[in-house]
C-alpha positions in Angstrom: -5.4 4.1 7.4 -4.1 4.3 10.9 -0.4 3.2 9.2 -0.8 6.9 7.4 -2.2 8.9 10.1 1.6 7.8 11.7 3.4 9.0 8.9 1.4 12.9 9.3 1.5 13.0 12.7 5.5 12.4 13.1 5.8 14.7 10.0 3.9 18.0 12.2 6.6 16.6 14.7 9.6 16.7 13.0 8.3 20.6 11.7 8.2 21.3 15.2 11.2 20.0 16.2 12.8 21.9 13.6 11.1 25.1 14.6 12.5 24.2 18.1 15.7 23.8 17.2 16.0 27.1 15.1 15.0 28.9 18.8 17.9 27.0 20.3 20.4 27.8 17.6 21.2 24.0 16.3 20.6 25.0 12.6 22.2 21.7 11.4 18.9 19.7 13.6 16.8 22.3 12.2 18.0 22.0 8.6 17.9 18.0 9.2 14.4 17.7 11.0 13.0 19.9 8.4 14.0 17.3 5.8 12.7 14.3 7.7 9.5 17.0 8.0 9.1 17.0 4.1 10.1 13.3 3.8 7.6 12.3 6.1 4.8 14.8 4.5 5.2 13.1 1.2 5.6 9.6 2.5 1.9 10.2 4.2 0.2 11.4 0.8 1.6 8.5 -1.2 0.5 5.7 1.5 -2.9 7.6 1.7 -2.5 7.1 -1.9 -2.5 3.2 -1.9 1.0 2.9 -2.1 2.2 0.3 0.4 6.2 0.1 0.2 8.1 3.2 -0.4 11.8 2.8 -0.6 13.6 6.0 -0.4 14.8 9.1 1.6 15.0 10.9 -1.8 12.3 14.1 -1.4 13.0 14.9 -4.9 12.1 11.4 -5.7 8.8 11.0 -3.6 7.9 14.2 -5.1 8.4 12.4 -8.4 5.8 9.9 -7.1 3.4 12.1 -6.4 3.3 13.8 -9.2 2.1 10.5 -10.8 -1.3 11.2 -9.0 -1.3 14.7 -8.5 0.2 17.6 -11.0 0.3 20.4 -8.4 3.6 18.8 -7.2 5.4 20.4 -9.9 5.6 23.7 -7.8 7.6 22.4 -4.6 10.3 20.0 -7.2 12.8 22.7 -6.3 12.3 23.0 -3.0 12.4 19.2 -2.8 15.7 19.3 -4.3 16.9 21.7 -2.0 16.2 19.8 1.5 17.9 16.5 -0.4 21.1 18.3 0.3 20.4 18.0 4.2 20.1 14.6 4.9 24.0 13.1 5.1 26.1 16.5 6.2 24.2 17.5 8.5 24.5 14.7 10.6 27.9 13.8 10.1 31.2 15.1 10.7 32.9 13.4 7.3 29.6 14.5 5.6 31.5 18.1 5.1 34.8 19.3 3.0 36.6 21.1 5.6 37.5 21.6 9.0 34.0 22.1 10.1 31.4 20.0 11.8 28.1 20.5 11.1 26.9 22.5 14.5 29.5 24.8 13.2 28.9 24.9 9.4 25.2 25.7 9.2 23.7 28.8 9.6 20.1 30.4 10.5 19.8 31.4 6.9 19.5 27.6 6.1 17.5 26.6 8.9 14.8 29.0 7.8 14.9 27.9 4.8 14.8 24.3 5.2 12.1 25.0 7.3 9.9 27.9 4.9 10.9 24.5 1.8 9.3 22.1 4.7 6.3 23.7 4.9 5.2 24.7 1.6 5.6 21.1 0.4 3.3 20.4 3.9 1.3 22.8 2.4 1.5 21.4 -1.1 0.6 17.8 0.4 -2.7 19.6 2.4 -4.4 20.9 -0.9 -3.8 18.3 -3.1 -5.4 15.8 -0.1 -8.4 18.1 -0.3 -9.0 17.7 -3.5 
């Protein structure tokens, strides 16, 4: 149980991070730290869950996962989807089409967003441990 406690307590991290680096106008670290966030989140409720190996950075597909055990996680699929898109580009430079480099490409709009995704699937992962 301690193994999962990890897994939570970097995921609150990460959401701060990203919240931190919204204030300081990297929106790329934002968008990326609110991925590893979500990643993190789900990661926590499926080794809470028993599971013991979990191969993936895929949000989409550790919601998939945890829909096995708990329905709910229908509601944040999209969302899941979404932060997917933020793990390669926004970390590196060839990760883009274009001229642009990430610190350059993304914008508050996303960072919020990533964020706002991150936490409803936190929030997502809180009820359904409740429960």
């Amino acid at each position: 149980m301690r193994e999962t406690k990890k897994w939570r307590t970097q995921a609150e991290e990460d959401l701060k991070a990203a919240k931190d680096s919204l204030k300081s106008r990297h929106y790329n670290w934002a968008c990326f730290q609110a991925q590893q966030s979500a990643e993190k989140t789900l990661k926590f409720f499926l080794y809470s869950h028993g599971y013991t190996s979990i191969i993936t950075h895929s949000i989409k597909e550790l919601v998939r996962e945890c829909k096995k055990i708990e329905k709910g996680f229908s509601e944040v699929e999209s969302y899941a989807r979404h932060l997917d898109m933020f793990y390669i580009p926004t970390r590196y430079p060839d990760g883009l089409a274009g001229e642009l480099a990430p610190a350059e490409f993304y914008e508050m709009e996303d960072a919020e967003q990533c964020i706002s995704y991150a936490e409803l699937i936190s929030e997502s992962v809180k009820r359904s441990s409740k429960r």
